[in-house]
DRENGU-340842 format. One record per residue (C-alpha): x, y, z. Coordinates in pm, 1 decimal. Layout:
BEGIN
        px        py        pz
         X         Y         Z
...
//
This chain:
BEGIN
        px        py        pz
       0.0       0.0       0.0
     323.2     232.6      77.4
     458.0     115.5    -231.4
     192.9     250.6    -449.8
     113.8     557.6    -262.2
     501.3     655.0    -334.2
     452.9     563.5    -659.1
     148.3     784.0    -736.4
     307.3    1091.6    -570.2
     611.2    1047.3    -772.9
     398.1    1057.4   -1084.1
     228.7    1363.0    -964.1
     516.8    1562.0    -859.9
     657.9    1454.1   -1225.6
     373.4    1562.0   -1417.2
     383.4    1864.0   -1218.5
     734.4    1980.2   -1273.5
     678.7    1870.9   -1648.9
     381.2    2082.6   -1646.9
     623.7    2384.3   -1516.0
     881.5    2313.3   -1758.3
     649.9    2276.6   -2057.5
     463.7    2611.2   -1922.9
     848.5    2830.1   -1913.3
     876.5    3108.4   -2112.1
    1200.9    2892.9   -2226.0
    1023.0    2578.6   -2331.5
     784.2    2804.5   -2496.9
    1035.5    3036.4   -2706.4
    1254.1    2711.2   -2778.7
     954.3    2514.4   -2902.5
     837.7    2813.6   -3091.1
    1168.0    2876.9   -3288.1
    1092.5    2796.3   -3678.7
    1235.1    2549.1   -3869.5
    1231.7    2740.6   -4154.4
    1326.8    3130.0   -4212.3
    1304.9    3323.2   -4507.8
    1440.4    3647.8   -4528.8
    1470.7    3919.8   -4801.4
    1801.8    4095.9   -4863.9
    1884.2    4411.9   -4605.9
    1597.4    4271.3   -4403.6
    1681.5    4174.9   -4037.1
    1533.9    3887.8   -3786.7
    1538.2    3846.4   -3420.2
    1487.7    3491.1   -3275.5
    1422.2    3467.0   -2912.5
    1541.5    3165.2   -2676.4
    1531.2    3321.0   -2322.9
    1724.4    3001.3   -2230.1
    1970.8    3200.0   -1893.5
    2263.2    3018.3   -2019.9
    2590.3    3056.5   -2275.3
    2589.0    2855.8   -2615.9
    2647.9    2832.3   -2952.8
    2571.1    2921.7   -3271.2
    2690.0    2766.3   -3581.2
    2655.5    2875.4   -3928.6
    2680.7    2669.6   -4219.4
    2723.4    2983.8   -4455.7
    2857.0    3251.2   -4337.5
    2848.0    3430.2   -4678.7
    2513.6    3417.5   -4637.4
    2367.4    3557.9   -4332.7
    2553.4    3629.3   -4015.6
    2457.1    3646.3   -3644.9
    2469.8    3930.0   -3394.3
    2676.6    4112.6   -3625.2
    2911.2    3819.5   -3662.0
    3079.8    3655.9   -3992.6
    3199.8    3359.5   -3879.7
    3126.6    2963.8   -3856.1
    3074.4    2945.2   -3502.9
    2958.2    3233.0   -3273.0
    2915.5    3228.6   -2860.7
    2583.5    3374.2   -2787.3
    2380.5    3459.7   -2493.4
    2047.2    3271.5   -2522.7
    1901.9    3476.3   -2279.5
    1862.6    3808.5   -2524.6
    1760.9    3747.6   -2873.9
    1990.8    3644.1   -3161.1
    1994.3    3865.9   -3480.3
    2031.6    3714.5   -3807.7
    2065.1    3990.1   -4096.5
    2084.5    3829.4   -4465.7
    2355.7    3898.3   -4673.8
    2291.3    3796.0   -5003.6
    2028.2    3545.8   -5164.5
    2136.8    3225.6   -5073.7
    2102.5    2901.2   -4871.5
    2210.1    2839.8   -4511.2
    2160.2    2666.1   -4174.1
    2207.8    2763.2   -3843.1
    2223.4    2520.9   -3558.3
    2232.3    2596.5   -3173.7
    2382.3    2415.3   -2888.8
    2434.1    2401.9   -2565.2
    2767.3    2280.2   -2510.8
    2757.4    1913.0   -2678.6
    2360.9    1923.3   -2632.5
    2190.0    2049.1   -3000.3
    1905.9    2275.9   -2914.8
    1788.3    2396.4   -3265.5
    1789.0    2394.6   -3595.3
    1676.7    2623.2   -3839.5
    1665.0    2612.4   -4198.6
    1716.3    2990.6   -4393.6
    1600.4    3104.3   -4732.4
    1721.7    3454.3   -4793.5
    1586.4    3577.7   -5121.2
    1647.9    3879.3   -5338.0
    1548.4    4200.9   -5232.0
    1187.5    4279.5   -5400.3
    1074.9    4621.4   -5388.2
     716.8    4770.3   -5584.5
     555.5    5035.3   -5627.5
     199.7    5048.4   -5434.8
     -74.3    5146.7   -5635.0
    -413.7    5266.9   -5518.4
    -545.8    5471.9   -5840.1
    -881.6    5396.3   -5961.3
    -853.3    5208.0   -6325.3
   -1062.6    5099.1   -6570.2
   -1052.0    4749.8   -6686.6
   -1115.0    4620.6   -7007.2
   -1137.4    4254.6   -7087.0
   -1197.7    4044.3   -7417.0
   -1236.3    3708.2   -7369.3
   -1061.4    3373.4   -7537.9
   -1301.5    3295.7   -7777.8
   -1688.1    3354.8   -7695.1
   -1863.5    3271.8   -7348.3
   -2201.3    3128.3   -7333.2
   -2400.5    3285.2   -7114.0
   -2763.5    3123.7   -7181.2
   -2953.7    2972.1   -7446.3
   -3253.5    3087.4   -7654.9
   -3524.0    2926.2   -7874.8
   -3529.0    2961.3   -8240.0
   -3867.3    2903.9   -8415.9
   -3825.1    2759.6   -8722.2
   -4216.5    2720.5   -8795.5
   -4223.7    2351.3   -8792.4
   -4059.7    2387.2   -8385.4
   -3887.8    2607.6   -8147.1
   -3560.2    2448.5   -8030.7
   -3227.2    2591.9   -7912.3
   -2938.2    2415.6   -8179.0
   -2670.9    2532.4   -7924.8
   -2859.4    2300.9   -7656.9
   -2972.8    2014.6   -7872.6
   -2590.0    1994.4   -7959.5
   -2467.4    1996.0   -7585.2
   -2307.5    2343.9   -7516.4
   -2391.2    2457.9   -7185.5
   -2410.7    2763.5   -7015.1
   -2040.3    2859.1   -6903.9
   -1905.0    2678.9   -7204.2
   -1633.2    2900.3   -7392.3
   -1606.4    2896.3   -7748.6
   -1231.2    2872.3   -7892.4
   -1318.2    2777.4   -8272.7
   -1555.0    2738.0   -8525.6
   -1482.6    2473.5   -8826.9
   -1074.8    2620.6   -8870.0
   -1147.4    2960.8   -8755.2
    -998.7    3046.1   -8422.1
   -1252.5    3322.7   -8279.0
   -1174.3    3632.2   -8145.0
   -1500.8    3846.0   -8157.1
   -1899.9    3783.4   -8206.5
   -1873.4    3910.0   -8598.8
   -1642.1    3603.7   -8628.3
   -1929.4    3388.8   -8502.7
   -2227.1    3521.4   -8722.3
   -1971.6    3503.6   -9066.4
   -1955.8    3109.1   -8955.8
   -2304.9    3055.7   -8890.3
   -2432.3    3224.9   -9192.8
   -2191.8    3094.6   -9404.6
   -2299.3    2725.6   -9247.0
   -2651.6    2806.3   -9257.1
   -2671.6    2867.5   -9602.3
   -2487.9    2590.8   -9696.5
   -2716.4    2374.8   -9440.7
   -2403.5    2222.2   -9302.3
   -2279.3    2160.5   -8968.2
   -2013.2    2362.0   -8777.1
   -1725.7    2171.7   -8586.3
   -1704.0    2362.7   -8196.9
   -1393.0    2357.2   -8048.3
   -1578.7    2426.0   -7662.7
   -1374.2    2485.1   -7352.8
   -1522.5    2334.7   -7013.5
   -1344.8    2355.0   -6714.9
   -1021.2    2210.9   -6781.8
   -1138.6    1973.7   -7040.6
   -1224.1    2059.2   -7442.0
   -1455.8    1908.3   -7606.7
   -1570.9    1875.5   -7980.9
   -1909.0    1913.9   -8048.4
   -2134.7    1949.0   -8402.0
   -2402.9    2231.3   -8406.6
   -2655.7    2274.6   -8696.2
   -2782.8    2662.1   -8687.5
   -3163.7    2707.9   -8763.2
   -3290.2    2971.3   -8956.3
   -3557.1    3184.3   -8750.9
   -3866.4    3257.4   -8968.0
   -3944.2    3603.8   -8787.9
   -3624.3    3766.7   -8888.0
   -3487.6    3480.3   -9190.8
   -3136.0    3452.4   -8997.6
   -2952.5    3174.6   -8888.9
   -2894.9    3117.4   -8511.6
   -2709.7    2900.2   -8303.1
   -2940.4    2975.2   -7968.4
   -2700.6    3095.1   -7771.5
   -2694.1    3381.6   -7568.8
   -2253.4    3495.7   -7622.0
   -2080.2    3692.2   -7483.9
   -1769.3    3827.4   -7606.6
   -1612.2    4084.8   -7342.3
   -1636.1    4252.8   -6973.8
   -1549.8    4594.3   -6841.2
   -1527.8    4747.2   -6500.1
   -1386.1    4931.9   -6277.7
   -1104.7    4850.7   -5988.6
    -817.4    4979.8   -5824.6
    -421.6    4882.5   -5897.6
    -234.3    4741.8   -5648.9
     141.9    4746.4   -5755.1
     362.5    4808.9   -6036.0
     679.0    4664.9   -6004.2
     937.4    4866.9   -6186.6
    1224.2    4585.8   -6304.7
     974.6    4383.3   -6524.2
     689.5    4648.9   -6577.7
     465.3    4380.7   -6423.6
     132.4    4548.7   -6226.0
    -131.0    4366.5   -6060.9
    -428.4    4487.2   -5943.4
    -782.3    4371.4   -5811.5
    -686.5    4086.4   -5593.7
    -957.1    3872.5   -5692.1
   -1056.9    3657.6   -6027.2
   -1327.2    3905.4   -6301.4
   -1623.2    3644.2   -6329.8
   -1904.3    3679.9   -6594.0
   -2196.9    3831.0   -6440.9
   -2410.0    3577.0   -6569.7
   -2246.9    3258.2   -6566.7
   -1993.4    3288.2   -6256.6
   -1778.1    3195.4   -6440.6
   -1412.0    3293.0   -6462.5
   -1322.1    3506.9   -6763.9
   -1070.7    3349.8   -6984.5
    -813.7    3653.6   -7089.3
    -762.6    3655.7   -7449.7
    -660.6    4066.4   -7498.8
    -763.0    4346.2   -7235.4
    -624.1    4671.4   -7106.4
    -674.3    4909.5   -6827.4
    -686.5    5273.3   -6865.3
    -723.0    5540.0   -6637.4
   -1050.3    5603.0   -6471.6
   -1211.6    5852.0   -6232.9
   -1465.1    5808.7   -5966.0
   -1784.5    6032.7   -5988.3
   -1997.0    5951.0   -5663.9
   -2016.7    5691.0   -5398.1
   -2301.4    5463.0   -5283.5
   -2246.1    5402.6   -4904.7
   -2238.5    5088.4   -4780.5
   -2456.1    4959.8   -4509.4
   -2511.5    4632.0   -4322.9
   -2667.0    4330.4   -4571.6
   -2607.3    4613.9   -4843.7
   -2234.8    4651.2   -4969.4
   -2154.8    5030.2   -5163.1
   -2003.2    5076.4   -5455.5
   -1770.0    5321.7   -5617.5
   -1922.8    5442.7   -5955.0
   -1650.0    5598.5   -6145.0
   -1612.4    5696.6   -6545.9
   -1287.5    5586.7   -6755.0
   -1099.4    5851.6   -6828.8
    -879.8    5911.1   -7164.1
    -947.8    5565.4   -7267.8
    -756.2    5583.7   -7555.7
    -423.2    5641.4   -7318.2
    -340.9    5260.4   -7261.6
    -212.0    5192.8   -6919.8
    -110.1    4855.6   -6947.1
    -215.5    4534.2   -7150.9
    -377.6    4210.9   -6929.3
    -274.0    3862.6   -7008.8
    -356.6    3692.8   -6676.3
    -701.2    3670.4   -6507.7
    -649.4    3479.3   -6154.0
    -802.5    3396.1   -5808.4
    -600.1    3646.2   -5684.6
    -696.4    3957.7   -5997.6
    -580.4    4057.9   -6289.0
    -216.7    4094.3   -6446.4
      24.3    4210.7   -6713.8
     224.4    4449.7   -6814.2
     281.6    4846.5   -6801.4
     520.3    5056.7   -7006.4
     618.2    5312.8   -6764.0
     519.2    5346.9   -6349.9
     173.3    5472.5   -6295.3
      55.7    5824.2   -6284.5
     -42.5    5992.9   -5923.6
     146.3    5729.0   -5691.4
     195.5    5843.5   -5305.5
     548.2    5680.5   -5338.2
     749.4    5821.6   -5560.0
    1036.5    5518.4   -5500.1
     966.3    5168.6   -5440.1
     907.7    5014.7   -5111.7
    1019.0    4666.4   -4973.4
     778.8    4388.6   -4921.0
     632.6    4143.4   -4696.9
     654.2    3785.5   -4707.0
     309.0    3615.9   -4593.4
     454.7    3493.0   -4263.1
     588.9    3867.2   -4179.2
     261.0    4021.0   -4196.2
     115.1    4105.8   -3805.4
    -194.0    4185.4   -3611.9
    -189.5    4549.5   -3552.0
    -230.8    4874.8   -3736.8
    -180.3    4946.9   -4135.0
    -324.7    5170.0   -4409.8
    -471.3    5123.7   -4711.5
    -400.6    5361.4   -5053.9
    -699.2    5437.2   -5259.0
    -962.5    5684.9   -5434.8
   -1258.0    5798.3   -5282.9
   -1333.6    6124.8   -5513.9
   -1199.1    6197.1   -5871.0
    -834.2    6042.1   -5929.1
    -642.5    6153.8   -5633.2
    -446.5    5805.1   -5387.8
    -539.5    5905.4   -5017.5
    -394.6    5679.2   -4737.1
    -663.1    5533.1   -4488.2
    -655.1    5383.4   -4188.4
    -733.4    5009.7   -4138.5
    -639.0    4728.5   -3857.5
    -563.7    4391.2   -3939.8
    -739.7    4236.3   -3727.6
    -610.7    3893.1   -3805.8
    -340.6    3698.4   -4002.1
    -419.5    3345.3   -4133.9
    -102.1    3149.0   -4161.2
    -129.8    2980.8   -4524.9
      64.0    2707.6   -4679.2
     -53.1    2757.2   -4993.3
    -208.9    3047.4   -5236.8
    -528.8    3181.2   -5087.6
    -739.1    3512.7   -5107.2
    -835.7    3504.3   -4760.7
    -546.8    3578.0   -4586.4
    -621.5    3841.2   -4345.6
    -945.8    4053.4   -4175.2
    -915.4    4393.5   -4208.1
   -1115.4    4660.7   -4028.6
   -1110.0    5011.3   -4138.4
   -1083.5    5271.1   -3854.5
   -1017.3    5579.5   -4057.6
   -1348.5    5798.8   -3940.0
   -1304.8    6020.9   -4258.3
   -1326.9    5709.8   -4507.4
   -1604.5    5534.5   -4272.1
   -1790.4    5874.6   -4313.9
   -1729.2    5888.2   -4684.7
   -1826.8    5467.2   -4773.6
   -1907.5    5335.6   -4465.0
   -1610.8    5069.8   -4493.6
   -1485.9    4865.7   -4805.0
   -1707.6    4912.4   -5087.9
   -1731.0    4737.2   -5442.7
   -1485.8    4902.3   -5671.3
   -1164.6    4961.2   -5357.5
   -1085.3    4548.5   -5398.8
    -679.9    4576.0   -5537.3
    -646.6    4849.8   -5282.4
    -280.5    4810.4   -5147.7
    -229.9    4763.8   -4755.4
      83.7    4909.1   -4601.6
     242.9    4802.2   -4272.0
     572.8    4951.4   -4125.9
     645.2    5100.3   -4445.3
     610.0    4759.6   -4684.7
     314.1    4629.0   -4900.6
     167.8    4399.7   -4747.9
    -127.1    4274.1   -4904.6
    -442.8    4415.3   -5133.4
    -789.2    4429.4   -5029.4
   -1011.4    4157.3   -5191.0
   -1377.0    4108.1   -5050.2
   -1637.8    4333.4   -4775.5
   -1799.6    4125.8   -4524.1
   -2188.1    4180.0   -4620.8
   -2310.3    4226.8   -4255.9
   -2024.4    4492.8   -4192.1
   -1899.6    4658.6   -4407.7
   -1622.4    4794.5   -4214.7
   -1485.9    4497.5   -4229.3
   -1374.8    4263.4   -4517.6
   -1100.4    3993.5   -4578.9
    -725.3    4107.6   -4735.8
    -461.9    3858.0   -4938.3
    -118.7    3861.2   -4883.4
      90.9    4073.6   -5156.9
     349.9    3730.3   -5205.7
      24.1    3559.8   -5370.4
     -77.1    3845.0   -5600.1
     341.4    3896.3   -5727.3
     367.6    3486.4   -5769.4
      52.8    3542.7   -6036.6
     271.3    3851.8   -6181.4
     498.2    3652.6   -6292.2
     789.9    3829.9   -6014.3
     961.1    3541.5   -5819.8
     944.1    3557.8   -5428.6
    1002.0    3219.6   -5307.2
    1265.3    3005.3   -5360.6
    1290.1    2696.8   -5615.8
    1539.5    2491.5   -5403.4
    1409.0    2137.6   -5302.0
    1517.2    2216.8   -4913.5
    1248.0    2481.9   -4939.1
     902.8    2346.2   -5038.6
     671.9    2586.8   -5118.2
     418.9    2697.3   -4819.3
     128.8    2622.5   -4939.5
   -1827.1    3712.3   -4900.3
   -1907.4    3959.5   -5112.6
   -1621.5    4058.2   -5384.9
   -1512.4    4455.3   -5320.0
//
């Protein structure tokens, strides 16, 4: 009976000074030191250990990064204050800490090329035309003996794209009605080349000629381009790459995802604001502006907006130099602003919290919440409002991210994606290709 009562006590005074070990700030900032780093060039990291005792550090690369100020293989440090690792040049290296013979940590670190943009904020037009023709509905055409849609009998749905018609690649609807007359009058089929999903598919339409108005139809509804209006996010002066938006252009209709086959965006100017309200999301209602001054040409439509490329940096910026950015992990909790238009063409800076960060492993829009405090802009829109989505978000003097969607039932409040995402679809490098470093993987505003 002695015997086990010892026994149990033992295990409870173990548990509890594993419970006080596990519970140290110590423990805590040891188990909480990354495996991984990645750093930017002329960037600078503090790791924290808080372990009271003398160790050391040892670098694998030197040329690389060094620590506390130090170039060298092996450095003593105090792992009671934090260690400072400041990159040196892009590059590979690994720095391991010990405590005497004992190996505490390891960490892994990425640093990669200094990356530096231009933030955007201006209010742009955007104007898309699509890869081939979208359908966006079908119709009936009365022949007189029955009233049939030829487009559905032959199995194009609604959402299907359009690429090419017999051996003409199409680029506009007058291509489309030169086939179908042409076919019509010779009462032959025409071969579809039809784009669904991620799959194309061959498919044999016979028009029908309409006895109200004697032309030949397909009975489609098509649809053969999209405009809007949205704000750029970045320009990034090495490549003359720009992305703006920060979400994917859908078709109104369909939902579906527009499928970029030549677009542009021009400058644009808003003319009022609809305020936005709870259950009720506002809207900036702007004009284009000296559309035939080309801003920049699109060649990407993504999840995360549009992109391509600009011939020289944007017009009315509120930096007139590049600034650094963030990498997803480096973004914090904590106050930021946001660059857009609220009246006419002129950036203002705003006000805005992120309220919280969502650690991602891989691409995804919702990356942070944002919350706008700025009373002025709250006054003006009420919050986020269809029309600001692209709008860049600063924090500690680097782009962090772009705004993407408003939550319906507050519009103060919406969601933001990290700025690494949007620059990946750009076509500008950020992470690293080395096999040591695997990639980490509402209502639209």
């Amino acid at each position: 009976m002695i015997h086990q009562q010892r026994k149990k006590w033992m295990g409870a005074f173990l548990l509890l000074i594993t419970a006080l070990i596990v519970s140290s700030t110590p423990f805590r900032d040891l188990s909480s030191f990354p495996h991984e780093l990645r750093l930017l060039e002329g960037s600078l990291q503090q790791l924290q250990v808080s372990v009271p005792v003398m160790g050391t550090l040892v670098n694998s690369n030197p040329e690389i990064v060094k620590v506390n100020g130090v170039e060298a293989r092996e450095v003593k440090v105090d792992l009671s204050k934090p260690l400072s690792v400041q990159p040196k040049k892009a590059g590979h290296a690994e720095l391991a800490l010990k405590w005497g013979s004992i190996p505490l940590k390891a960490v892994k670190v990425n640093v990669l090329p200094d990356l530096r943009v231009v933030p955007g904020g201006q209010s742009i037009g955007v104007k898309l035309q699509t890869a081939g023709v979208l359908v966006v509905g079908h119709h009936l055409v009365n022949t007189g003996a029955e009233k049939y849609s030829p487009g559905e009998r032959a199995g194009v749905n609604v959402g299907d794209t359009i690429i090419k018609m017999n051996d003409l690649f199409i680029n506009d609807m007058s291509d489309v009605k030169k086939v179908v007359n042409e076919a019509g009058a010779k009462k032959e089929p025409i071969q579809l080349l039809v784009v669904r999903g991620k799959e194309k598919l061959s498919l044999s339409l016979t028009p029908a000629k309409d006895t109200k108005d004697k032309e030949y139809r397909m009975g489609l509804y098509i649809r053969d381009s999209a405009a809007g209006v949205g704000t750029l996010t970045f320009y990034e002066p090495k490549s003359g790459a720009f992305g703006a938006l920060g979400h994917v252009i859908s078709d109104v209709d369909t939902g579906q995802a527009i499928n970029v086959g030549d677009g542009q965006i021009v400058q644009a100017s808003v003319t009022s604001i609809e305020k936005g309200e709870s259950g009720n999301p506002g809207e900036k209602f702007a004009r284009f502006y000296n559309e035939n001054q080309i801003l920049g040409s699109i060649t990407k439509n993504t999840p995360f907006g549009i992109f391509g490329k600009m011939k020289e940096k944007p017009n009315r910026s509120l930096y007139s130099e590049p600034i650094p950015i963030a990498l997803a992990e480096q973004v914090q909790e904590g106050p930021a602003k946001i660059l857009t238009v609220v009246d006419g063409q002129k950036v203002e800076e705003f006000s805005i919290e992120i309220v919280n960060v969502v650690k991602q492993h891989f691409p995804a829009t919702k990356g942070m919440v944002i919350k706008v405090t700025d009373k002025r802009l709250l006054q003006k829109t009420g919050g986020i409002v269809q029309g600001m989505s692209g709008s860049p978000i600063i924090q500690n003097g680097k782009l962090v991210g772009a705004v993407t969607h408003v939550f319906v039932n507050d519009p103060t409040s919406g969601y933001g994606c990290y700025i690494e995402w949007m620059l990946q679809d750009a076509g500008v490098p950020v992470r690293s290709s080395s096999p040591s470093f695997p990639l980490q993987k509402g209502k639209v505003a």
